[in-house]
C-alpha positions as CSV (number, residue, x, y, z in Angstrom):
1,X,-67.2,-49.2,-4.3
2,X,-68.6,-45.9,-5.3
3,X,-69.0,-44.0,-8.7
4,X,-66.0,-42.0,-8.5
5,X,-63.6,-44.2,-6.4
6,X,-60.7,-45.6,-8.6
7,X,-60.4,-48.9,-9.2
8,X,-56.8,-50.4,-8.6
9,X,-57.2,-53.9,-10.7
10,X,-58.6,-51.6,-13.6
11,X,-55.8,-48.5,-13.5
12,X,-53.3,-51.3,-13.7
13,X,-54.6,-53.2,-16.8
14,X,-55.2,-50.1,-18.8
15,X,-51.3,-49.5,-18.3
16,X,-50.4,-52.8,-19.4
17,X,-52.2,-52.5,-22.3
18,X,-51.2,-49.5,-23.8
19,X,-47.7,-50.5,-22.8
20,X,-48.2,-53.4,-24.7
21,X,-49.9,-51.9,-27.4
22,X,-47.2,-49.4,-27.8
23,X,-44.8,-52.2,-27.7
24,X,-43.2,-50.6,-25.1
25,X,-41.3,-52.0,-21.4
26,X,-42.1,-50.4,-18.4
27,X,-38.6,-49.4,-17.5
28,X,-38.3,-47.5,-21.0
29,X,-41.1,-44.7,-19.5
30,X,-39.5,-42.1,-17.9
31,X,-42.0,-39.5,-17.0
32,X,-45.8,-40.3,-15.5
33,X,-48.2,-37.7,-15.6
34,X,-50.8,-38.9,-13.2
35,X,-54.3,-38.2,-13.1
36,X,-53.2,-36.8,-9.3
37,X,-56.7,-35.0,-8.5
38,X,-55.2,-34.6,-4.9
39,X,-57.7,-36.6,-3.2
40,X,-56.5,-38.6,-0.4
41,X,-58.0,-41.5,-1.8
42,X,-57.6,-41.1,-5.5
43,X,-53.7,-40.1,-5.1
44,X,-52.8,-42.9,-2.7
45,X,-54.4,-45.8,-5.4
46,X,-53.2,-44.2,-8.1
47,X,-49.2,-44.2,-6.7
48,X,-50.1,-47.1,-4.8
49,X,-50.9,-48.8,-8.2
50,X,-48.3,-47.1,-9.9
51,X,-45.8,-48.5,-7.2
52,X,-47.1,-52.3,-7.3
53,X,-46.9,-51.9,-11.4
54,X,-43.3,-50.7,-11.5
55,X,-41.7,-52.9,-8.4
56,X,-43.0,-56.2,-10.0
57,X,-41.0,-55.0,-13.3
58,X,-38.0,-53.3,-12.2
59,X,-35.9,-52.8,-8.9
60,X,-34.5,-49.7,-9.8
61,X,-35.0,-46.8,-7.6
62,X,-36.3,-42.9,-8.7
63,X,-36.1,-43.8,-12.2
64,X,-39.1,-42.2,-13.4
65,X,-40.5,-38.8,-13.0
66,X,-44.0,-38.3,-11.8
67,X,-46.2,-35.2,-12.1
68,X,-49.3,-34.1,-12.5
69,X,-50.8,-30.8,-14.3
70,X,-53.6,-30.7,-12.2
71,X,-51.1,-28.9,-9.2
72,X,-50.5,-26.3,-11.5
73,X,-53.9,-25.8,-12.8
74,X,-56.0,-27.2,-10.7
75,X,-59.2,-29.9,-11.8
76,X,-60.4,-29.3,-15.1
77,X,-63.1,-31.9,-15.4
78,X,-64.1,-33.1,-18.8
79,X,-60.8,-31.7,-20.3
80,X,-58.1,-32.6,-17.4
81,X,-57.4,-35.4,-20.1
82,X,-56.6,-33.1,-22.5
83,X,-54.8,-30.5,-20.4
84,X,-52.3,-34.0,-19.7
85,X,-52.1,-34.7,-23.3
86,X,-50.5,-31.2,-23.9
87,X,-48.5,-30.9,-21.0
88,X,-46.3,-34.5,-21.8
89,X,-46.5,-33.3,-25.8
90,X,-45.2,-30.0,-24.9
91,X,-42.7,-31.8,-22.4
92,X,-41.3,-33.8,-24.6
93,X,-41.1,-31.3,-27.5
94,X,-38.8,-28.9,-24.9
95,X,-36.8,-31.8,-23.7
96,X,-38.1,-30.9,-20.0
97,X,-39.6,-32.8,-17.0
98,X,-42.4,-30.1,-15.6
99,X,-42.5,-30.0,-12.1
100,X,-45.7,-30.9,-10.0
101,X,-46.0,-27.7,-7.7
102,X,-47.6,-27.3,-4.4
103,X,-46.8,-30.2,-2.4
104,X,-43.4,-30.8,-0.6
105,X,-43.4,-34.1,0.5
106,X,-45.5,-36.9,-0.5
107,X,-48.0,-38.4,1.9
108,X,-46.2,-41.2,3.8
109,X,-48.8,-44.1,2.7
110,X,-47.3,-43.5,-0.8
111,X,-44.1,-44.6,-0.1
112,X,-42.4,-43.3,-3.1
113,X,-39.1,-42.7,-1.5
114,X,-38.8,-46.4,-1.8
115,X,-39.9,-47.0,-5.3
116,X,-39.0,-46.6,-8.9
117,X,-40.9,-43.2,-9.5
118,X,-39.8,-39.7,-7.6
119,X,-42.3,-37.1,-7.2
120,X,-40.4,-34.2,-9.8
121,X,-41.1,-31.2,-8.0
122,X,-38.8,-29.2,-10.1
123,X,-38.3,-28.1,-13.6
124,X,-35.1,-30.9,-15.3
125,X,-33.8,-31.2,-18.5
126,X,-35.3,-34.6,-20.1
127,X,-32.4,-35.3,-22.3
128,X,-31.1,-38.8,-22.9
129,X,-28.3,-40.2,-24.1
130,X,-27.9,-40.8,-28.0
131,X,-27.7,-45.0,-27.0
132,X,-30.4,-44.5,-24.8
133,X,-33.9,-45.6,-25.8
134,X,-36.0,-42.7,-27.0
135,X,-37.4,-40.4,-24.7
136,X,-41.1,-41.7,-23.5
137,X,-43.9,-40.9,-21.1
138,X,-47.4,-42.6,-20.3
139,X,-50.3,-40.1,-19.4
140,X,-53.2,-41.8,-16.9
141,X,-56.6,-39.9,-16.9
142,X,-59.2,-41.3,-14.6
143,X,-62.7,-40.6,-15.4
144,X,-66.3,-41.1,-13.4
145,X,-67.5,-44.9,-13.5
146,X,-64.7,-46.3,-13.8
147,X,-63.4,-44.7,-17.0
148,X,-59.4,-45.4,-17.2
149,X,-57.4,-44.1,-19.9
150,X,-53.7,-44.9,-20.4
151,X,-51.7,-43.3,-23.2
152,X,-47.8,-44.0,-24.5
153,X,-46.0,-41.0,-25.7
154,X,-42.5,-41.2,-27.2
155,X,-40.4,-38.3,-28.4
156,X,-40.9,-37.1,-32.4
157,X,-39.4,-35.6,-35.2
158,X,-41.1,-32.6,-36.8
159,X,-40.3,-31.6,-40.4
160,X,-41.2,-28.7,-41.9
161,X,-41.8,-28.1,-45.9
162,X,-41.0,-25.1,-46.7
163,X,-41.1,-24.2,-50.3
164,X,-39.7,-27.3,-51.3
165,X,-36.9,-27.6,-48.6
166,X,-36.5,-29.5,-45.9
């Protein structure tokens, strides 16, 4: 279609795969950060794609948190990858869904109000039961040509060494 419009068949593979790759289900992400350049174009496949990925898996409703650092930022090119990368690693480290900022409502077409993602426009507490499965995100970054990038992040432990103690 173009060099930079996204690809709908390809976004949704690349998700499956690193789901699979992670060995992870769908229904065990609970946050999204989108690529979410806020094009009318780019947005509306991406959460349209999003949408038809989650619905054929799942008929729960608002389960998972979506976002995108770009609204808080703004387009980063080359590194808007990156920027994503840190924002989910520094989410998950604080126990907090970030909030997308600067939009209200989402665009109709999206219809999200209907699906199993919510648009998080506030800052939550990401905390999960001790039965629950871990807490886990997957970060989409969308690049020129038809580069699609899909990444599984699941909480961590850190330790620290210090002098020979735990």
């Amino acid at each position: 279609n173009g060099y930079t419009v996204p690809n709908p068949m390809a976004q949704a593979k690349v998700i499956m795969d690193a789901l699979q790759s992670a060995n992870v289900e769908p229904h065990q992400i609970s946050y999204l950060e989108a690529h979410g350049t806020g094009t009318a174009a780019g947005d509306l496949c991406e959460v349209t794609t999003l949408n038809r990925f989650y619905r054929e898996r799942t008929d729960a409703i608002g389960q998972v948190a979506l976002g995108s650092v770009k609204s808080q930022i703004g387009h980063t090119k080359s590194t808007a990858g990156a920027a994503s990368l840190i924002k989910v690693a520094l989410a998950l480290h604080h126990k907090v869904l970030p909030p997308t900022i600067n939009v209200s409502t989402p665009h109709p077409k999206m219809e999200i109000e209907h699906s199993p993602l919510y648009l998080n426009t506030e800052t939550r507490p990401w905390i999960r039961a001790a039965s629950a499965s871990p807490r886990r995100a997957g970060v989409s970054s969308f690049g020129f040509g038809g580069t699609n990038a899909s990444l599984i992040f699941k909480k961590y432990k850190l330790y620290r060494y210090i002098k020979g103690r735990v």
